[in-house]
C-alpha positions in Angstrom: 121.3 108.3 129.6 120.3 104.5 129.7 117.7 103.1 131.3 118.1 102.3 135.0 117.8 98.6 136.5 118.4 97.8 140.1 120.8 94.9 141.2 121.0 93.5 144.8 123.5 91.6 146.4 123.2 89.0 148.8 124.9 86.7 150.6 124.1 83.2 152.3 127.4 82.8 154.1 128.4 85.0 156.7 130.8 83.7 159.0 134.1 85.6 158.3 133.3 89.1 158.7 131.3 91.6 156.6 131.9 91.3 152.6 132.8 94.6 151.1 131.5 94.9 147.6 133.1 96.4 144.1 131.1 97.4 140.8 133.5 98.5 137.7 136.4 98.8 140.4 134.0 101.2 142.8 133.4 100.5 146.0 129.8 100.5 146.9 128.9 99.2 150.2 129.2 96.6 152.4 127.0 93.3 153.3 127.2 92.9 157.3 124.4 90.3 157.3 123.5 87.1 155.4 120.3 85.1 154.4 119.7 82.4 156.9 116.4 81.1 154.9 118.2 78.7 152.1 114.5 78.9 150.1 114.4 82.6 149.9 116.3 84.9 147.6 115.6 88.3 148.6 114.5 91.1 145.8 115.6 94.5 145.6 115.2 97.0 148.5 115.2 94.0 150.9 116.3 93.9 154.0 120.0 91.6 154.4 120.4 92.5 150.7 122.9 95.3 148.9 120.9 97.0 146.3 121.9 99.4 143.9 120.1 101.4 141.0 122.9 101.3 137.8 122.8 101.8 134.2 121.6 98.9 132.0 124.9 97.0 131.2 127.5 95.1 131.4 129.3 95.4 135.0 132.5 93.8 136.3 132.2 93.0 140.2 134.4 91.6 142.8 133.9 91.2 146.3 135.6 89.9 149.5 135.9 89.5 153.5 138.7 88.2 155.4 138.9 84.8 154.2 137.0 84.8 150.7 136.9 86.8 147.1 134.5 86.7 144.6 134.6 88.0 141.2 132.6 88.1 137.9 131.1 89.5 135.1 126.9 90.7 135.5 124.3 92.0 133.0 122.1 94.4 134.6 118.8 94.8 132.6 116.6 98.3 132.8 113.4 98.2 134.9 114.2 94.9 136.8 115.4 93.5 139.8 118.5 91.4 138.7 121.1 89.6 141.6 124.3 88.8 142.3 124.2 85.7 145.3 128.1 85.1 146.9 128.1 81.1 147.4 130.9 79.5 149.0 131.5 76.3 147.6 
């Protein structure tokens, strides 16, 4: 078994509904708030934040709400806190 890392998600847009949240085409939770603070980045465990504990690798995501979608690519290294932040540009 790999090592483990932990990867939140977070979220400083929030005004078209909760954003439901896909690793490696699983669905794995939901965001139903956002970070209001523009100078903080929350780390993982926090509260706002969707944080999950994966194997180290290599982990296609996608995620959407009623009006946007998201998608990429994310490393997740063992024994760190790495993040995924959904901008709307």
């Amino acid at each position: 078994m790999k090592n483990q890392g932990k990867l939140t998600i977070f979220s400083r847009y929030g005004s078209s509904g909760d954003i439901n949240f896909w690793l490696a085409d699983n669905y794995t939770g939901k965001l139903t708030r956002y970070i209001t603070n523009s100078s903080y980045s929350p780390s993982c465990g926090d509260e706002g934040a969707l944080t999950l504990t994966i194997s180290e690798g290599s982990y296609r995501w996608r995620a959407s709400d009623e009006k946007y979608n998201w998608q990429d690519t994310k490393y997740v290294t063992a024994n760190t806190c790495n993040s995924i932040s959904l901008i709307v540009k």
